[in-house]
C-alpha positions as CSV (number, residue, x, y, z in Angstrom):
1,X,70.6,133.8,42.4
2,X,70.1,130.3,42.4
3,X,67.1,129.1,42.6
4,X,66.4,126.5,45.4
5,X,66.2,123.2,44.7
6,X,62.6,121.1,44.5
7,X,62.5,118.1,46.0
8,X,60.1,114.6,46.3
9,X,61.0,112.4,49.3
10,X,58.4,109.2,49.7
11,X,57.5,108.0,52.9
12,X,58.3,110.9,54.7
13,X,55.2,111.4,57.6
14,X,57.9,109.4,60.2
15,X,61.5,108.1,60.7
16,X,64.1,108.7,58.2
17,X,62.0,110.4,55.4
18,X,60.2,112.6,57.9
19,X,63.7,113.6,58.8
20,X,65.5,114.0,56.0
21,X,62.2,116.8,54.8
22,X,62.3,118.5,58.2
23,X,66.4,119.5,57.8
24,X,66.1,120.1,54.2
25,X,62.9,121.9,54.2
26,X,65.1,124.3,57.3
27,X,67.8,124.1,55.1
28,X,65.6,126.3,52.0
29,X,65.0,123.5,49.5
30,X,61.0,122.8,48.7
31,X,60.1,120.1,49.7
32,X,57.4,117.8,49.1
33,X,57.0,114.5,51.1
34,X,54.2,111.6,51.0
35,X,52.4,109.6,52.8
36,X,49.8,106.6,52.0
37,X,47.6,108.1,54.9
38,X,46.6,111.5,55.4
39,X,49.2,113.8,57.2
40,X,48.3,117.4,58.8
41,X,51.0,119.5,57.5
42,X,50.2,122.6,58.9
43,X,53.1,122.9,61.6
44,X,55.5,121.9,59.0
45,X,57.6,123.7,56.5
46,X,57.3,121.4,54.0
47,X,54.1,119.9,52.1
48,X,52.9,116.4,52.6
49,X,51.1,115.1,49.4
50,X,48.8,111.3,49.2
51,X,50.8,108.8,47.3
52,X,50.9,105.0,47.5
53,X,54.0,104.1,46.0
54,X,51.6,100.0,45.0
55,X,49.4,102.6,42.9
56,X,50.0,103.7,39.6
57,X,47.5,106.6,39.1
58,X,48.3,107.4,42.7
59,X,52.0,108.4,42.0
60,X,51.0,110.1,38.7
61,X,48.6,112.6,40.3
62,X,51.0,113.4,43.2
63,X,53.5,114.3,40.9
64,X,51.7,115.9,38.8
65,X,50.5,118.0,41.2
66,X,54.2,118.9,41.9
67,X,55.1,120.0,38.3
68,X,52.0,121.7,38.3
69,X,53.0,124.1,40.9
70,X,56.8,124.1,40.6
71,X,57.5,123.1,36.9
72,X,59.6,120.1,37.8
73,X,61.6,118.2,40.4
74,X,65.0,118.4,40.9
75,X,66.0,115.8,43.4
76,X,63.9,112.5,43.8
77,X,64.7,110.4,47.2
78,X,63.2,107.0,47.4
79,X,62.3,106.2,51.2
80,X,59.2,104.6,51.1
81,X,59.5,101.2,51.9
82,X,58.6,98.3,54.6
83,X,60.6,96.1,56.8
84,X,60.0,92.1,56.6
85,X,61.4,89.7,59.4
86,X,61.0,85.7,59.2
87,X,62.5,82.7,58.1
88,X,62.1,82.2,54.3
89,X,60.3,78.7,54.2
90,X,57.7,80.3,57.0
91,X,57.3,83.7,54.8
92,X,54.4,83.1,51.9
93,X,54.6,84.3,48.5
94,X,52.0,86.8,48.8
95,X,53.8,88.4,51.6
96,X,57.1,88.3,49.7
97,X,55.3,89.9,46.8
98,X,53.4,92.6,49.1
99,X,57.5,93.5,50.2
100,X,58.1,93.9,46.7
101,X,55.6,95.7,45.5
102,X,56.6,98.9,48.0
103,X,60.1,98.5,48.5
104,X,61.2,97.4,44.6
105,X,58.1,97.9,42.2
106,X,57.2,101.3,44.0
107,X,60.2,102.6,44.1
108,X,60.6,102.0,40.3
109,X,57.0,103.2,39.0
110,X,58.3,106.7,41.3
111,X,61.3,106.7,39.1
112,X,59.6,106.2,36.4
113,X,56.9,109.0,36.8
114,X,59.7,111.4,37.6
115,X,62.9,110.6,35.2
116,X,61.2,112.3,32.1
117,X,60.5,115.4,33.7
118,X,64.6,115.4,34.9
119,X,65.5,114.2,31.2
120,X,63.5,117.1,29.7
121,X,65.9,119.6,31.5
122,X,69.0,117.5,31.5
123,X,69.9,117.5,35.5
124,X,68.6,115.6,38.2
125,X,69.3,113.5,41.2
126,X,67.3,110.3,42.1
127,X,68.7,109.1,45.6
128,X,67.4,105.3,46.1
129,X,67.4,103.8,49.6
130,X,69.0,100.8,50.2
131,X,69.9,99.3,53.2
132,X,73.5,97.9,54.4
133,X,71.1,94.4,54.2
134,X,71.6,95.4,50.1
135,X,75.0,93.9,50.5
136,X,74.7,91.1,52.7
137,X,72.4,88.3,53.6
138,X,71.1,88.2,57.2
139,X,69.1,85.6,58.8
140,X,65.4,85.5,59.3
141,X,65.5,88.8,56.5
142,X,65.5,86.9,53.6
143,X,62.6,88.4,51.8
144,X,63.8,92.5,52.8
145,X,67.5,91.5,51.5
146,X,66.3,90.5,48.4
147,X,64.1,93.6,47.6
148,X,67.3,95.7,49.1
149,X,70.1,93.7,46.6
150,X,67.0,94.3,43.7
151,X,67.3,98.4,44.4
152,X,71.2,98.1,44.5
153,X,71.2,96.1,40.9
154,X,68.0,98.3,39.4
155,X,70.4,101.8,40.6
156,X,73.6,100.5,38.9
157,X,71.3,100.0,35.6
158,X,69.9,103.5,35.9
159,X,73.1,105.6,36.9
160,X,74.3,104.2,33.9
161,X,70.7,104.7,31.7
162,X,70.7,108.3,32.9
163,X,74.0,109.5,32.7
164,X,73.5,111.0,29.2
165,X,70.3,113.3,30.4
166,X,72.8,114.1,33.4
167,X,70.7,112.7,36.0
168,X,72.7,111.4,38.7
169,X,71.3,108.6,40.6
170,X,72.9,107.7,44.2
171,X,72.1,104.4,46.4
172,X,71.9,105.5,50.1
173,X,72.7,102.5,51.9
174,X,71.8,103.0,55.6
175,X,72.7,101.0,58.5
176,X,70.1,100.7,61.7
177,X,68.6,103.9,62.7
178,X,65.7,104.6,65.8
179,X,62.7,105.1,63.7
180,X,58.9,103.0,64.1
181,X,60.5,100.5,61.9
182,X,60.0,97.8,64.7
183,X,56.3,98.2,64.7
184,X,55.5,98.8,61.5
185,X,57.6,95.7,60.4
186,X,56.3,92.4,58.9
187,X,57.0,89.6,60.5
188,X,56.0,86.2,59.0
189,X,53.1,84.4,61.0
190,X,54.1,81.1,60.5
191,X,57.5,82.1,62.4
192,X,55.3,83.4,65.2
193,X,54.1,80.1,65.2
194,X,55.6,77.7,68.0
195,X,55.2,74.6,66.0
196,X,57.7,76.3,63.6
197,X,60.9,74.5,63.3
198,X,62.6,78.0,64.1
199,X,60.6,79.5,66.2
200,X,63.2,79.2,69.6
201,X,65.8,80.6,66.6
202,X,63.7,83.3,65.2
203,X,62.3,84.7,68.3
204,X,65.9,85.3,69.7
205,X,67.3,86.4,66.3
206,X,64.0,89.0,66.0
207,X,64.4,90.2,69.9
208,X,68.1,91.3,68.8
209,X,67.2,93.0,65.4
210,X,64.6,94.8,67.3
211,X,67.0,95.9,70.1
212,X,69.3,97.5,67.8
213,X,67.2,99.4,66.1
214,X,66.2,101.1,69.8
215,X,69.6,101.7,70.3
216,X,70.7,103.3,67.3
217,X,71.1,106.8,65.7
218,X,69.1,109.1,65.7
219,X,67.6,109.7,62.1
220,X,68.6,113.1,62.2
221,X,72.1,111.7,61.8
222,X,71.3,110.6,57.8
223,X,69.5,113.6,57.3
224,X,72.8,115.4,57.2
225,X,74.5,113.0,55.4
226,X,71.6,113.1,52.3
227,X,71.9,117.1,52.5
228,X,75.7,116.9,51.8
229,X,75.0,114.0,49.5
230,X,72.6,116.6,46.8
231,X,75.3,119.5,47.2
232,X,78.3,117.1,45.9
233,X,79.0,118.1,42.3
234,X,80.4,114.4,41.4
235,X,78.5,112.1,44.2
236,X,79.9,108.7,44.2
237,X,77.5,105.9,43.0
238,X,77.2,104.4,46.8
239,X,77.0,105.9,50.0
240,X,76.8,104.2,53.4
241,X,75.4,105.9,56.6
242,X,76.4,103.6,59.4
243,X,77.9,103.2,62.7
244,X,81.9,102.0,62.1
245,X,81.1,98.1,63.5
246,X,78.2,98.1,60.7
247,X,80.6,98.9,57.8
248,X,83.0,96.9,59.1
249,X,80.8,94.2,58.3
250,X,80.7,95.2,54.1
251,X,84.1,94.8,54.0
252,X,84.8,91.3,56.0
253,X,82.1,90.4,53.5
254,X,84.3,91.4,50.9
255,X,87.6,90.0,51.9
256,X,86.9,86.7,54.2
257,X,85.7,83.4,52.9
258,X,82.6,83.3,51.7
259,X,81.5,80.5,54.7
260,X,83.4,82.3,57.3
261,X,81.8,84.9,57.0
262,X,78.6,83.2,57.1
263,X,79.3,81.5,60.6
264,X,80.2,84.8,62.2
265,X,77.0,86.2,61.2
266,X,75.4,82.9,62.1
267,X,77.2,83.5,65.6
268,X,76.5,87.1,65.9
269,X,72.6,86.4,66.1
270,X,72.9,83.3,67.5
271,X,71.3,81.1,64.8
């Protein structure tokens, strides 16, 4: 009988994460998901453990505390990560680096803490999110594209790294989905600010980003998509979960000028 499969999900007390533990935890797998803040698991089926992703000792303890009660982890999903909205000569470089630290840095210390256990026993998966904003640039989301490109370049290193130990790492690149993103979101204050050059710009551009993430899939919808992603014997290196018009948009990058391109998005968001 096989045993089921253990597995570490980050950020998963709300919106994708919290999804993507609730089907798989119904689904039979163990699962263990974290949270920076306290998280009353009790009506759950799966167990939320403290972990900031920013703190070294924090990630060591939680997974620690995994191998200490399973004996190791057999799929690792990167969620945890935070939203940034603002034009890039508004946005500071502390709150570039604060983006960095959870979506990029974090996500690597995880892999990090978790990759020996997987090289120990030869198998693995690491699933990394990215974001369909991994492939393109968008305006006024300078700062989360960059960290978003940084996970897609770090995963193509690390497939590559691990595929001797037979650790198979995936990017999960999602497109908009209705989770808290929109309030839990950084948005640069000096863009806030009317005496901003693109403030009129910014604040039409942000009203629109914020829109289509209240009309967009449920998170539920990913969920299934990640499940069928850890039961493929060969996953592919990339997989997009997106409405059609959304990865329609990866390929016109791919095949129309570079500047067209670049004034249909321009157009799009009315920049």
């Amino acid at each position: 009988m096989e045993m089921k499969k253990v597995v570490f999900i980050t950020g998963a007390s709300s919106g994708i994460g919290e999804a993507i533990a609730t089907r798989l935890s119904k689904r039979g797998y163990t699962v263990y998901g974290t949270s920076r803040y306290e998280v009353d698991d009790s009506n759950l089926n799966f167990t939320f453990l403290l972990l900031d992703v920013r703190n070294e000792e924090s990630i060591h303890q939680a997974i620690n505390k995994v191998i200490e009660i399973e004996g190791r982890i057999d799929v690792l999903i990167n969620n945890a990560g935070l939203g940034m909205i603002g034009a890039l000569e508004d946005t500071t470089i502390e709150e570039s680096k604060s983006i960095f630290n959870t979506n990029v840095f974090g996500m690597l210390a995880v892999c990090n803490e978790v990759i020996p256990y997987m090289r120990n026993k030869k198998s693995g998966i690491i699933i990394n999110t990215s974001s369909i904003a991994g492939k393109i640039g968008l305006p006024y989301r300078g700062v989360y594209n960059a960290t978003k490109h940084a996970i897609e370049g770090l995963s193509e290193a690390l497939s590559m790294e691990l595929r001797p130990f037979n650790i198979k790492v995936i990017i999960l690149e999602p497109g908009d989905f209705r989770t808290n993103i929109n309030s839990n979101r950084k948005i640069s204050k000096k863009s806030l600010d009317p005496s901003s050059p693109y403030f009129v710009s910014f604040n039409r551009t942000r009203e629109q980003v914020f829109e289509e993430v209240d009309t967009a899939w449920p998170p539920e919808k990913i969920a299934r998509d990640v499940e069928r992603i850890i039961n493929y014997r060969y996953p592919r290196l990339r997989f997009i979960s997106a409405p059609l018009k959304q990865k329609l948009s990866i390929i016109m990058h791919k095949v129309l000028p570079a500047r067209l391109f670049e004034y249909l998005i321009s157009s799009f968001y009315k920049v």
